[in-house]
C-alpha positions in Angstrom: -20.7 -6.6 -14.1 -20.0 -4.6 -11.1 -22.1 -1.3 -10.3 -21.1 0.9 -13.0 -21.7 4.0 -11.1 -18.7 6.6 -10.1 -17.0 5.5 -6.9 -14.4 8.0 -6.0 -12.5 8.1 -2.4 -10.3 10.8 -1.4 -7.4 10.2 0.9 -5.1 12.5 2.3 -3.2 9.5 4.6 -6.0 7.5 5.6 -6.2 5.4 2.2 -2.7 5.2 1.5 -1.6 2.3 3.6 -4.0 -0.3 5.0 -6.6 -0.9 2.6 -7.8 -2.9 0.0 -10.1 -1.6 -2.8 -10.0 -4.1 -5.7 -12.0 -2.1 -7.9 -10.0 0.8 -8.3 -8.3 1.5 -11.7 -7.5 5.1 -11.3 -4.8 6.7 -8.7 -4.4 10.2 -8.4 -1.1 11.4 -6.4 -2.0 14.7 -6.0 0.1 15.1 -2.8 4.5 15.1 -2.3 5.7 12.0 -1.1 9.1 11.4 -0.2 8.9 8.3 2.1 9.4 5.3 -0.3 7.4 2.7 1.3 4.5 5.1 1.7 5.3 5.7 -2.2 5.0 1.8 -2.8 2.2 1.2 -0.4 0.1 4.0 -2.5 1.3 2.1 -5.7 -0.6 -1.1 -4.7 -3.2 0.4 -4.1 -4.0 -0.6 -8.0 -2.5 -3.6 -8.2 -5.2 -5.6 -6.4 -6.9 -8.0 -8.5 -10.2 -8.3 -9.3 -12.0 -10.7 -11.0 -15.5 -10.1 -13.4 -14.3 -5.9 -13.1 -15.9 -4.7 -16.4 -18.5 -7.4 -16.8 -18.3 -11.4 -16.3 -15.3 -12.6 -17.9 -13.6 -9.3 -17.9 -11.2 -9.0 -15.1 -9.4 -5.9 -13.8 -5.6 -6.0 -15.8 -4.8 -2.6 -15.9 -4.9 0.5 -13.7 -4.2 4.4 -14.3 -1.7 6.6 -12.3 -2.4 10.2 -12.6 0.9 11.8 -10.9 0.7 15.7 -10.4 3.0 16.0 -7.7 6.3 14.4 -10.1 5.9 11.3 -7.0 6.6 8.5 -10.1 10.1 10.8 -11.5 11.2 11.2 -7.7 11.6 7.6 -7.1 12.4 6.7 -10.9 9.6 4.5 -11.9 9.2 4.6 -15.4 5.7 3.8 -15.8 4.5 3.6 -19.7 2.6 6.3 -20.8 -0.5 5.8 -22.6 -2.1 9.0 -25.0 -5.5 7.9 -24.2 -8.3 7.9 -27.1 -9.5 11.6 -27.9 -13.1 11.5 -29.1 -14.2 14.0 -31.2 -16.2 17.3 -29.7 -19.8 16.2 -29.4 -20.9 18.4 -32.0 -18.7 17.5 -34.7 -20.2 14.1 -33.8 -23.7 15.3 -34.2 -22.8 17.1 -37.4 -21.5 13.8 -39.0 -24.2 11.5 -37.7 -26.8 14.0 -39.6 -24.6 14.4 -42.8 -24.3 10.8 -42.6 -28.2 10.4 -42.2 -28.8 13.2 -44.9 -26.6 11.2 -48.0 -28.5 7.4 -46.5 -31.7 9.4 -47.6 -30.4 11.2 -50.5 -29.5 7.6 -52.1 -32.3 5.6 -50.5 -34.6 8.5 -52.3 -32.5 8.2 -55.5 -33.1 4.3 -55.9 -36.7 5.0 -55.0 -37.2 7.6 -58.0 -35.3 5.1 -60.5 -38.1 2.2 -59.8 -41.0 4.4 -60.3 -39.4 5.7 -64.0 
């Protein structure tokens, strides 16, 4: 697997055209765009390839397009949406881990008190 750390590069023209970062997955227009080739050429940008991505075997077949600037409706690409997996808050998480601890000890001290009657 590839370093796992964050890698994040901000562009305001400089990475839009010209470059080739196989790694990324995630695209964030957060600018207007209007020129259609500078549209398509920011597009690519996560459609490079890229082999052993997540760990060996696991190649890069995906990447994420977070639009804020309406760039995607302006030149009518209609890109599927995906809801993305919520996790639950982490102390609901906490609280269910420790209930579920709590009723594993309840029962294991249960079958313990049936063998010594």
């Amino acid at each position: 697997a590839r370093d796992k750390a964050p890698h994040i590069a901000l562009s305001v023209d400089m990475l839009d055209t010209g470059i080739n970062i196989p790694e990324v997955v995630n695209l964030v227009f957060f600018k207007l765009v209007r020129s259609k080739t500078k549209f398509w050429q920011m597009l690519g940008r996560g459609t490079r390839l890229c082999p052993d991505l997540f760990e060996p075997g696991k190649d890069k077949k995906f990447f994420y397009v977070f639009d804020y600037c309406q760039n995607l409706e302006y030149f009518s690409q209609n890109i599927p949406a995906t809801e993305g997996a919520l996790s639950a808050p982490l102390g609901k998480r906490l609280f269910d881990a420790r209930l579920e601890l709590i009723g594993e000890l309840d029962k294991a001290l249960a079958e313990g008190q049936r063998d010594a009657l």
